[in-house]
C-alpha positions in Angstrom: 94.7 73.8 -8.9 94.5 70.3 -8.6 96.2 67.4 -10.3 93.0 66.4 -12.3 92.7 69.9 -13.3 96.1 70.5 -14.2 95.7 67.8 -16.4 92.5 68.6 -18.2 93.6 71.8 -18.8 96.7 70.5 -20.5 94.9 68.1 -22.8 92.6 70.8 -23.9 95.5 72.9 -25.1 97.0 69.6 -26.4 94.3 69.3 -28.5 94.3 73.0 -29.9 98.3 72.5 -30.4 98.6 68.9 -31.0 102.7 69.4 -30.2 102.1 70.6 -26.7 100.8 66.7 -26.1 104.1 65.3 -25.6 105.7 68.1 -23.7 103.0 68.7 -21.5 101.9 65.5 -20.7 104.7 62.8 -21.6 108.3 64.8 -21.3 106.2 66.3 -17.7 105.9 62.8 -16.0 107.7 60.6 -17.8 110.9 62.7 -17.9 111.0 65.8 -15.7 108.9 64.9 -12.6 111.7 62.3 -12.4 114.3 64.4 -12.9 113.3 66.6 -9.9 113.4 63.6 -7.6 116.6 62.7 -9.1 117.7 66.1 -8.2 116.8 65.4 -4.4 119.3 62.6 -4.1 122.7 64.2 -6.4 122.4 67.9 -7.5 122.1 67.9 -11.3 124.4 71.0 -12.0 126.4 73.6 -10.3 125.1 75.0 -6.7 126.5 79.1 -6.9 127.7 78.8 -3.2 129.9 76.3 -4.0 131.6 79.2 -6.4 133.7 82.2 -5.4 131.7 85.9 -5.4 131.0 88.4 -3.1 127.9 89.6 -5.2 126.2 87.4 -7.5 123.3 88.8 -10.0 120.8 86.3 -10.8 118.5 87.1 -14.1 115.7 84.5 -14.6 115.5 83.2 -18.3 118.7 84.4 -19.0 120.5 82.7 -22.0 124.0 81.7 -22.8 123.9 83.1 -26.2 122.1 86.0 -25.4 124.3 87.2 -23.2 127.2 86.5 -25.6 125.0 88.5 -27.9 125.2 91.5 -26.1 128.9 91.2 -24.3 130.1 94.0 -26.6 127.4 96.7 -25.4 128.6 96.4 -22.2 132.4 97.0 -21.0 131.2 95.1 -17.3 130.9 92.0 -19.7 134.0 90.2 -21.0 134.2 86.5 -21.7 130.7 84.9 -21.2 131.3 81.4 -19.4 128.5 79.0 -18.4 127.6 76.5 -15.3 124.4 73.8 -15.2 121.6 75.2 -13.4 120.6 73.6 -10.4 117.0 73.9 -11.4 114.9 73.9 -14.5 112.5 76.7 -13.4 113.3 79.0 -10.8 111.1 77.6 -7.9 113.5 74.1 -8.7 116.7 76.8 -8.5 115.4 78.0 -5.2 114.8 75.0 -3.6 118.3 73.1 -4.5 120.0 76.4 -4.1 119.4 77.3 -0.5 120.1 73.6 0.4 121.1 72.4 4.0 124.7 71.5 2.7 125.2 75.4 2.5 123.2 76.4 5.4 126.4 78.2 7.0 127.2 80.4 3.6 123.2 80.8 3.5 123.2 82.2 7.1 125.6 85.2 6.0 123.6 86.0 2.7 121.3 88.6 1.8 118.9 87.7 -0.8 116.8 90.1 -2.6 114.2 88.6 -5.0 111.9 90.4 -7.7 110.7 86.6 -8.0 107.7 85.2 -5.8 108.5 81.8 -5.7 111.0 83.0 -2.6 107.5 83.0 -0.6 105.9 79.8 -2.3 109.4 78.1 -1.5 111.4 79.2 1.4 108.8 80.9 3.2 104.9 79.0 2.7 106.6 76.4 1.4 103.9 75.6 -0.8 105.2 72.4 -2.4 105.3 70.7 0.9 102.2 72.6 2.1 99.4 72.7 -0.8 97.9 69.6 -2.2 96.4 71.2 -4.9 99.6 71.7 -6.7 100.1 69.8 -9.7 102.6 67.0 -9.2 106.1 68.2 -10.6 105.3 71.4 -8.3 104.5 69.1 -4.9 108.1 67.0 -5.9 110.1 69.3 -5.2 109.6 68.6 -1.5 112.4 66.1 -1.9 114.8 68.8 -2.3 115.8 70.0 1.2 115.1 73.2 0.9 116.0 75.4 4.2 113.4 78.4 6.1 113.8 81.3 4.9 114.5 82.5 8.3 118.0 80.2 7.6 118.8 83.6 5.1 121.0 86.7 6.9 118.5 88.8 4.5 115.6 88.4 2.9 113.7 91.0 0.8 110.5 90.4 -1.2 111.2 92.6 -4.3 108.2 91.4 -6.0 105.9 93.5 -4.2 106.7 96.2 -6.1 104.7 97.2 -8.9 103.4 93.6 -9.2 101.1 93.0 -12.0 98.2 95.3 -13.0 99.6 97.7 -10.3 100.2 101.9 -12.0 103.6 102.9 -10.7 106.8 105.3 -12.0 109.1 102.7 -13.5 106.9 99.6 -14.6 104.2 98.9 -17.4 100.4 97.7 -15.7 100.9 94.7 -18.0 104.5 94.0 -16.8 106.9 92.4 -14.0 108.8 94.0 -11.0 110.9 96.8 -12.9 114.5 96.4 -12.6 115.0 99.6 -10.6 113.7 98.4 -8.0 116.0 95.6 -7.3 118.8 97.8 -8.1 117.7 100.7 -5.9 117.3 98.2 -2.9 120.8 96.1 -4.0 122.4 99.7 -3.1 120.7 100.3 -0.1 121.6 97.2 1.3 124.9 97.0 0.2 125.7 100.3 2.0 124.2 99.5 5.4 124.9 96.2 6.0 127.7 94.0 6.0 127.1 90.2 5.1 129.5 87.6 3.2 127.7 87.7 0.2 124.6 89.4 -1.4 122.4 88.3 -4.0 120.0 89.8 -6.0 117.3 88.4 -8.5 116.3 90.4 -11.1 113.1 88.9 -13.0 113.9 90.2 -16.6 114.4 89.0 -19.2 111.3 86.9 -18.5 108.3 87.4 -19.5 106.2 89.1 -20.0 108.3 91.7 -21.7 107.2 95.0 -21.5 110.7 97.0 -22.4 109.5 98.3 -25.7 106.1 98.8 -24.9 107.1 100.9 -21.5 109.3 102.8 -24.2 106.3 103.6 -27.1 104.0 104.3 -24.1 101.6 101.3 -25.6 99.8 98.3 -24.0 101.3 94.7 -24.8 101.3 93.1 -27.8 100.3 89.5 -28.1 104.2 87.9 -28.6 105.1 90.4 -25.5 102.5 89.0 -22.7 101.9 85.1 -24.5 104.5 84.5 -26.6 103.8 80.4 -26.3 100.6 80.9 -28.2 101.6 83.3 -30.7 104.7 81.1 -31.8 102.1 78.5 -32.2 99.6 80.2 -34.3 102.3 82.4 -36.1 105.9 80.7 -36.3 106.9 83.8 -35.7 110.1 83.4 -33.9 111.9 87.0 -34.9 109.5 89.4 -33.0 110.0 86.9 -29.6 113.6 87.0 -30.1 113.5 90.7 -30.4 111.0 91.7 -27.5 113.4 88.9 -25.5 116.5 90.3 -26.2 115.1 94.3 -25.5 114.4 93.3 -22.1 117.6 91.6 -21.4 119.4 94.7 -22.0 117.0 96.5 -20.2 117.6 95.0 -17.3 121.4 95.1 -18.4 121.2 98.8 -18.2 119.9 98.7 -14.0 123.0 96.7 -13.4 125.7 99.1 -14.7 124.1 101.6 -12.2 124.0 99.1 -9.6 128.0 98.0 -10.5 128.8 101.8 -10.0 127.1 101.8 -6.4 127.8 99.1 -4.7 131.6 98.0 -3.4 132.4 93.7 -4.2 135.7 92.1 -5.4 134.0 89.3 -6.9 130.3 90.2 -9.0 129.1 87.2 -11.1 126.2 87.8 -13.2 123.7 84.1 -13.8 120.4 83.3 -14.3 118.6 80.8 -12.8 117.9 79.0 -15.6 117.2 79.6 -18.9 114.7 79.4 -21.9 114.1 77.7 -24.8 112.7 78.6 -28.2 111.6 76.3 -29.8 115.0 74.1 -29.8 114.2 70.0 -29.8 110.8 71.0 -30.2 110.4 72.7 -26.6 109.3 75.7 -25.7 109.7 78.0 -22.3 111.4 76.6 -18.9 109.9 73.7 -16.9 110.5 72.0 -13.4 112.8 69.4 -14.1 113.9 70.3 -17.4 117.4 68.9 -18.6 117.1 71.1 -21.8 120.7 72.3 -22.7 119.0 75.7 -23.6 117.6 75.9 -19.9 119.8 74.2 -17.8 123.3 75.8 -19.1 123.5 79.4 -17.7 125.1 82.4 -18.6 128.2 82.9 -15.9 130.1 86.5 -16.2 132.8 87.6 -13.5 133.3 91.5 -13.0 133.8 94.4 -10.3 131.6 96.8 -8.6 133.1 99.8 -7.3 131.0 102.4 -5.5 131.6 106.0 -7.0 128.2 107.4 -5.0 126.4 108.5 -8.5 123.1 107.0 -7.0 121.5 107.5 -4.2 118.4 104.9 -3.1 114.3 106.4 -2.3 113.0 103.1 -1.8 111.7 102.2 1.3 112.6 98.7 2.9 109.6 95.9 1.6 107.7 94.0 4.1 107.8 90.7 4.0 104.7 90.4 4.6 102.7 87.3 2.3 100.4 87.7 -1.1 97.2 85.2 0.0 97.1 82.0 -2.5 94.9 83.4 -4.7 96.4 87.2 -4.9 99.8 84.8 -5.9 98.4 82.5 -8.2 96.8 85.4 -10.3 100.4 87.0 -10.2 102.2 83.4 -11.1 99.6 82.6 -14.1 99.7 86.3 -15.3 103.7 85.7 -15.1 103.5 82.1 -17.1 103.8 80.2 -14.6 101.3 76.9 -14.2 99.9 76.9 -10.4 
């Protein structure tokens, strides 16, 4: 999409939701285009390989207080700490995560990712490549960003029941299951042997499909556009609840993947978080210096393998989604390509 449409398409939903003008337009290149360039000169936040872990579980949208919601549903969870994100969406994360400063730690990592921007970012590298992405997208070129070939291990998770696709585990209306990611986390943490591993869940964002998966129903509208809803309804409960259902659903995948895999040192993250409404923002953006999106859950536990599960799912290719097979998944996902 180009600049001039991105922009055009903006204004028109500006004028349908009048309140959408100053974040889409003002806070977007006034505020967090800036900030992303900002964040190609200093890191704004906390880079994870600068931390100590052997495994670390990364859950995009992931909340502070969500997490701290659930802490006592869960005996892996004990006190719920926080970092700063890196990033303000998860293709900003990517990019200023798997930075040259680390490129040594990067080189013995595995990365498994239920999240497509790993292609857009580390492997297309689409913000440096495509000039029809809007501007905040193309500025994140002046983080430096490393190939993904740099990685020890890299596994496109995403290609697994993507969106609209029939399959065991997922809804047609829904993300890359959690099972998936868990079922290959084992896998590779059994037959290989790198430094560190991590894996990237997509839940709890959107859209959430937990509940309906469970009642054997299609989406409801707060489920697949919850942006939209809020502002036609106000209704803020039924988000929060379809939100929080898919955190612990994804929860649920990583106590079988904590009793299947061996690490000293597990910290469960997100790569950024999400914001409902607070200071009059909703969602995640590039850039965004939201407290509600750049502070990040960060919980330390074990993982001890006691052989309860054993993996079916074959190896992914890597092999690439064309530009428009990925935009379709990205817009279905939220994202603005």
């Amino acid at each position: 999409m180009s600049d001039s449409g991105s922009t055009v398409d903006k204004l028109q939903k500006g004028l349908r939701n009048p309140s959408r003008i100053l974040d889409n337009i003002v806070f977007e290149y006034l505020y967090r285009t800036p900030a992303i360039a900002a964040n190609g000169v200093r890191t704004i936040g906390t880079n994870v390989f600068d931390e100590e872990w052997d495994l670390l579980i990364v859950l995009d949208t992931a909340r502070v207080d969500a997490m701290q919601a659930v802490a006592d549903e869960y005996d892996f969870i004990g006190d719920v700490d926080s970092i700063w994100s890196v990033g303000g969406a998860s293709a900003e994360w990517l990019a200023r995560t798997f930075d040259e400063q680390h490129v040594d730690q990067i080189r013995e990592t595995a990365f498994l990712s239920a999240q497509s921007h790993i292609q857009e970012i580390l492997d297309t590298k689409a913000h440096v490549n495509d000039s029809r992405r809007p501007l905040p997208f193309k500025t994140l070129r002046l983080l430096p960003s490393v190939d993904i070939d740099t990685l020890g291990k890299a596994e496109y998770l995403f290609k697994f029941e993507t969106v609209g696709e029939e399959g065991p585990y997922g809804h047609t209306r829904g993300n890359t299951p959690p099972e998936y990611v868990t079922d290959r986390g084992v896998a590779v943490g059994r037959e290989h042997d790198f430094e560190r591993l991590i894996l990237q869940y997509h839940q709890p964002h959107t859209p959430w499909f937990s509940q309906a998966l469970a009642e054997d129903r299609e989406l409801e509208y707060h489920e697949y556009d919850w942006w939209n809803y809020y502002y036609e309804t106000g209704d803020l409960e039924n988000i929060w609840d379809a939100y929080m259902s898919d955190l612990r659903y994804v929860l649920d995948e990583i106590e079988v993947l904590l009793q299947n895999v061996d690490a000293e040192r597990v910290v469960i993250t997100s790569d950024h978080g999400e914001a409902f409404g607070e200071y009059g923002v909703l969602g995640h953006n590039l850039g965004s210096l939201h407290p509600q999106v750049r502070k990040v859950p960060w919980v330390t536990t074990t993982a001890e393998d006691t052989g309860t599960y054993e993996p079916t799912v074959e190896e992914p290719t890597n092999e690439k989604m064309g530009r428009d097979e990925l935009d379709n998944q990205l817009e279905a996902l939220g994202y603005k390509v």
